[in-house]
TORKOL-4160 file (C-alpha; in steps of 0.2 Angstrom, whole numbers, padded with zeros to 4 digits, m for minus):
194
<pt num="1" X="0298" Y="0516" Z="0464"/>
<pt num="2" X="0315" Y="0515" Z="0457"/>
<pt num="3" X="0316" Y="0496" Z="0466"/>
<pt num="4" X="0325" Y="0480" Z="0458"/>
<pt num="5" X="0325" Y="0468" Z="0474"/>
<pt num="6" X="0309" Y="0464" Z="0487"/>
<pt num="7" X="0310" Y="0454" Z="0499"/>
<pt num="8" X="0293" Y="0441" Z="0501"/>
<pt num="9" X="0292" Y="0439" Z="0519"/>
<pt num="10" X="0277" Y="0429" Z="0525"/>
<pt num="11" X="0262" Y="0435" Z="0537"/>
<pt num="12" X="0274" Y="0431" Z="0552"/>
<pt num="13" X="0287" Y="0441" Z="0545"/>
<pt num="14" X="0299" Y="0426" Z="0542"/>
<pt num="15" X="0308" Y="0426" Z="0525"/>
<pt num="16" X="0300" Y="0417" Z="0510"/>
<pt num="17" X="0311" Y="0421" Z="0495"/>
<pt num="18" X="0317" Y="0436" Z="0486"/>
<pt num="19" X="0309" Y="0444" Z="0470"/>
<pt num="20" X="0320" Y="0454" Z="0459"/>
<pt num="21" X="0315" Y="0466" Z="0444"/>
<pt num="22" X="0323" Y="0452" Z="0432"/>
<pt num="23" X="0313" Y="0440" Z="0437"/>
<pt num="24" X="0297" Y="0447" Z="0434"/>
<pt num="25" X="0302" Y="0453" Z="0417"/>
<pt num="26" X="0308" Y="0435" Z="0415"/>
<pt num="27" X="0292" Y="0432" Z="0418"/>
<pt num="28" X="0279" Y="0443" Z="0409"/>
<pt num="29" X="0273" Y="0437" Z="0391"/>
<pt num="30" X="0286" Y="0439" Z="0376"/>
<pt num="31" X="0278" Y="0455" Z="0365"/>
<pt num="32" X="0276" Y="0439" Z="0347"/>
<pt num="33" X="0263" Y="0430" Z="0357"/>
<pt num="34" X="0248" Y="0425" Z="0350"/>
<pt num="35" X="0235" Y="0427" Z="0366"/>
<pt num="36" X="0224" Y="0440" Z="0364"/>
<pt num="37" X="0223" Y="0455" Z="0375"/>
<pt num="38" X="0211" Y="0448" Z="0386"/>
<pt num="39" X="0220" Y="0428" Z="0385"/>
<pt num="40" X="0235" Y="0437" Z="0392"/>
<pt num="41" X="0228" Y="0451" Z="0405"/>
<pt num="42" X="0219" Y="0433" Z="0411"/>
<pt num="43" X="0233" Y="0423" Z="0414"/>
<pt num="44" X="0247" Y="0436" Z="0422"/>
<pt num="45" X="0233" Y="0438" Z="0433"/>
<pt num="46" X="0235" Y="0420" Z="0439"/>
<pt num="47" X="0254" Y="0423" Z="0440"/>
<pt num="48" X="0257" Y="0427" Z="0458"/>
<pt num="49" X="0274" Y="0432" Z="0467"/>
<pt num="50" X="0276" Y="0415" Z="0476"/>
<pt num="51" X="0277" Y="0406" Z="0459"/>
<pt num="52" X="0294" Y="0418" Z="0452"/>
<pt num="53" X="0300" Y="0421" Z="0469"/>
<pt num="54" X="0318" Y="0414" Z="0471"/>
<pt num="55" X="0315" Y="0402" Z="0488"/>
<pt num="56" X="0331" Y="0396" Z="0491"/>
<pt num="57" X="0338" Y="0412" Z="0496"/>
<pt num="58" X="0357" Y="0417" Z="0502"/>
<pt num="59" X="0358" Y="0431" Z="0516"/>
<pt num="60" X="0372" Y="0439" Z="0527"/>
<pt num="61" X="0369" Y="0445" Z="0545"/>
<pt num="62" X="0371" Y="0464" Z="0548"/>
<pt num="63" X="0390" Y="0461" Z="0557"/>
<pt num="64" X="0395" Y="0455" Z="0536"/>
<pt num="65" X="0407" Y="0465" Z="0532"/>
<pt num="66" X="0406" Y="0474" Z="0516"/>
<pt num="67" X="0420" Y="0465" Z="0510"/>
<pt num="68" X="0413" Y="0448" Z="0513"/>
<pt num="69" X="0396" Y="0453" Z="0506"/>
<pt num="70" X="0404" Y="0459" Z="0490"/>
<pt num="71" X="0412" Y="0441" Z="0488"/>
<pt num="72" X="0395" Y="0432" Z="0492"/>
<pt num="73" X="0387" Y="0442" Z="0478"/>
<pt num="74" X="0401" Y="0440" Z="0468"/>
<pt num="75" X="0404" Y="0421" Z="0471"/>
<pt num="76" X="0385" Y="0415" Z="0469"/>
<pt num="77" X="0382" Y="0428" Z="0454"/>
<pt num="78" X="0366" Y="0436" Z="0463"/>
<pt num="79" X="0364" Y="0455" Z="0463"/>
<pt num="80" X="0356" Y="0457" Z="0483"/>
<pt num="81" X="0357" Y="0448" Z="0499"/>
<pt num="82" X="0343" Y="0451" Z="0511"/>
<pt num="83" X="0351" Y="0455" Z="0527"/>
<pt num="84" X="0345" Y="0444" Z="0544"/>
<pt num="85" X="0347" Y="0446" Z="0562"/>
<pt num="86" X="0338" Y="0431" Z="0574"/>
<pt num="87" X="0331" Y="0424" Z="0560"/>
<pt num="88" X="0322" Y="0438" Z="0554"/>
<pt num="89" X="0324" Y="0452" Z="0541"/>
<pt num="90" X="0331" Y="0469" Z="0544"/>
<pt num="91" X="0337" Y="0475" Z="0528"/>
<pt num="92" X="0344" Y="0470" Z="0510"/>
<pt num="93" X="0363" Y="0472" Z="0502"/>
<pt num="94" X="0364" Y="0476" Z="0484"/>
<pt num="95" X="0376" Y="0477" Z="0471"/>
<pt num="96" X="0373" Y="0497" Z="0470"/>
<pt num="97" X="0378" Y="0498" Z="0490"/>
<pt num="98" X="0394" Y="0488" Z="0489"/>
<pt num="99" X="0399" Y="0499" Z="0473"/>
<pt num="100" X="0393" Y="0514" Z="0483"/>
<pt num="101" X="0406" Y="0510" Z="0498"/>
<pt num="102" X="0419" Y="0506" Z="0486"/>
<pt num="103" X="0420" Y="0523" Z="0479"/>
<pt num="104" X="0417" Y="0532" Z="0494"/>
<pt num="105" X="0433" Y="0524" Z="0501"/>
<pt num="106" X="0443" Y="0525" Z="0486"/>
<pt num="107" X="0438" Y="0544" Z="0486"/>
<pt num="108" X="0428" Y="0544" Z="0470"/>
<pt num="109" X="0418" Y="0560" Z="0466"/>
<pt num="110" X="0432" Y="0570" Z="0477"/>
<pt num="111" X="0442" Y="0584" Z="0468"/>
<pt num="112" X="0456" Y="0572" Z="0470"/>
<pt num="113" X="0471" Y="0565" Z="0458"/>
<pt num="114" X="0473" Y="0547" Z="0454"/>
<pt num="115" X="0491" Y="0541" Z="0455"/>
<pt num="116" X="0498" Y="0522" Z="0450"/>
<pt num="117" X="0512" Y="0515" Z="0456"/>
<pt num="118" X="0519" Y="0495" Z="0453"/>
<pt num="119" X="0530" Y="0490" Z="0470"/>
<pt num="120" X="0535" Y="0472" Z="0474"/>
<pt num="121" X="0526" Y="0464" Z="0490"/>
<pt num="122" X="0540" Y="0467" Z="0503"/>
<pt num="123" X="0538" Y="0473" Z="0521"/>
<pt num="124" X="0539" Y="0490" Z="0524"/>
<pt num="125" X="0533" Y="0497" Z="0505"/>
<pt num="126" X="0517" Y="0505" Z="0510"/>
<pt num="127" X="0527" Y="0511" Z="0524"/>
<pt num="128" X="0540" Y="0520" Z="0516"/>
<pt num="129" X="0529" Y="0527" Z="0502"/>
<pt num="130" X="0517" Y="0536" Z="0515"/>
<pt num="131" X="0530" Y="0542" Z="0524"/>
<pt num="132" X="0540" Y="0551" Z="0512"/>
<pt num="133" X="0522" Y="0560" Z="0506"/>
<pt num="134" X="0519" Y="0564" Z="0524"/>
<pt num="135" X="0538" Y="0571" Z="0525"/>
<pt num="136" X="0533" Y="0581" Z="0510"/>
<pt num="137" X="0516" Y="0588" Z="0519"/>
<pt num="138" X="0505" Y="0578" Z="0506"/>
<pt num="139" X="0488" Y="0570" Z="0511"/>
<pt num="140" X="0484" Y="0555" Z="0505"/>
<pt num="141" X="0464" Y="0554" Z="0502"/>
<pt num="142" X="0465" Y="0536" Z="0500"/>
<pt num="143" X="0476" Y="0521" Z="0494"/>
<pt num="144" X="0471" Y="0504" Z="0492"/>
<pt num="145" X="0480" Y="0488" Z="0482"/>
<pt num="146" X="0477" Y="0475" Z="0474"/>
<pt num="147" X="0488" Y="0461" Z="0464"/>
<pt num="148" X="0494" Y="0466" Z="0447"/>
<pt num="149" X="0489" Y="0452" Z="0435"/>
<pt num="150" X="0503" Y="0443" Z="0426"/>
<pt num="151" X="0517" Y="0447" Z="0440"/>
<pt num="152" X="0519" Y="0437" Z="0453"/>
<pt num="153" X="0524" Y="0447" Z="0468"/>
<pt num="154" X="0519" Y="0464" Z="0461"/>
<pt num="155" X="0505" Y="0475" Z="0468"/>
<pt num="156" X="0496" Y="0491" Z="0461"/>
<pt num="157" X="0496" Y="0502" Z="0474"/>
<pt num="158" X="0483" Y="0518" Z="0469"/>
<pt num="159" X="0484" Y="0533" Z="0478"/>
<pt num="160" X="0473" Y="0548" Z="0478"/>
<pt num="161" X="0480" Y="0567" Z="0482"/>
<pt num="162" X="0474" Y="0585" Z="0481"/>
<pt num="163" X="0477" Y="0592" Z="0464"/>
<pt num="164" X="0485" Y="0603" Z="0471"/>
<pt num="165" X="0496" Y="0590" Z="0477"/>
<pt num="166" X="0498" Y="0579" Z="0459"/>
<pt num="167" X="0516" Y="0589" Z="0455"/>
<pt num="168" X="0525" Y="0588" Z="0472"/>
<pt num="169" X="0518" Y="0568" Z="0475"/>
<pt num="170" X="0522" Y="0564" Z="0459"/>
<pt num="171" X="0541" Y="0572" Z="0463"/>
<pt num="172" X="0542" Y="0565" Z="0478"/>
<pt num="173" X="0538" Y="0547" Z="0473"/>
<pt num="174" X="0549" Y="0548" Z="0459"/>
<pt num="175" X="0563" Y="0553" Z="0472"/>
<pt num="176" X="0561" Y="0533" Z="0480"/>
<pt num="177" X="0564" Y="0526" Z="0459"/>
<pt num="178" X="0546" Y="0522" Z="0460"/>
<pt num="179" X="0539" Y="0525" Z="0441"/>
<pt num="180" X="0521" Y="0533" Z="0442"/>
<pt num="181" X="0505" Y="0532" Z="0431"/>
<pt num="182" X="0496" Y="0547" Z="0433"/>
<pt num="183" X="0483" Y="0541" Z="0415"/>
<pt num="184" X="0479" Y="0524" Z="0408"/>
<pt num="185" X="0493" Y="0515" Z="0400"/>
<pt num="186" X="0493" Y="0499" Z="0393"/>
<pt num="187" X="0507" Y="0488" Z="0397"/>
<pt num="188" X="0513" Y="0490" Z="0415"/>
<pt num="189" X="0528" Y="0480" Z="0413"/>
<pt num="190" X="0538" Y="0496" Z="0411"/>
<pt num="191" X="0531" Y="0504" Z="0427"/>
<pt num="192" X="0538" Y="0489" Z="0441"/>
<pt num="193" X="0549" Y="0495" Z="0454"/>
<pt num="194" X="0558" Y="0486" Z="0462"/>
């Protein structure tokens, strides 16, 4: 059924660990054993979910942000978090969900045009850049930021526009001394703004 995480829940409905698609592969026979066909049919049948469950189970309540539970996922190196509200379960979080936010909000799969630009942390930047597109009739789709690594103080700032909209944004950002990366480049140390 296309599942990689089940929740094992006991006959009262409370949670009793999480079973994921590794750990049973983990868990069937390696293809050089030496058991014979019925040896091995015998003892995968004695294997039960409760033995390769993983009992000690981390979850998140439905007000998590997605944000937070990213950072759970990421920080404890696990793939799902069942999801609890008054001690019960209501739902799971998985790795595909969080991804699946992330580019809904960053506007992936949208006939929109990724634009890059370097700009020193100060008050007022984000401001002044999405004013001037706004002055110039541009939509931004979506514009997040994030630390650039190896410059203390400099942040990526990615923006997302109408094709239609890549010359004129492009123009217009240019017009603040802001250098742009519309494609991959290497070394950004060319492309900070000050």
């Amino acid at each position: 059924h296309h599942i990689e995480h089940l929740v094992v829940l006991d006959d009262s409905g409370n949670l009793k660990g999480i079973l994921s698609d590794r750990d049973v592969k983990y868990n069937l026979a390696s293809p050089a054993t030496t058991f014979s066909a019925h040896e091995l049919n015998y003892l995968l049948d004695q294997v039960t979910v409760g033995m390769i469950m993983v009992k000690n189970v981390i979850t998140v309540t439905p007000d998590t942000t997605v944000e937070d539970a990213a950072l759970v996922i990421r920080d404890n190196e696990i793939s799902s978090l069942p999801v609890m509200k008054d001690g019960r379960p209501v739902g799971i979080v998985t790795k595909t969900d969080v991804m699946g936010v992330l580019m809904d909000a960053i506007g992936l799969g949208e006939e929109n045009e990724r634009l890059i630009v370097l700009v020193r942390n100060r008050i007022g930047m984000v401001a002044d850049i999405t004013s001037r597109l706004r002055d110039e009739g541009i939509n931004i789709a979506s514009l997040i930021t994030w630390p650039e690594k190896g410059s203390e103080g400099v942040y990526q700032l990615v923006l997302r526009v109408k094709g239609e909209d890549k010359v004129k944004a492009v123009a217009a950002l240019e017009s603040m001394q802001l250098k742009v990366m519309t494609e991959y480049v290497e070394d950004h140390s060319d492309f900070v703004s000050d």
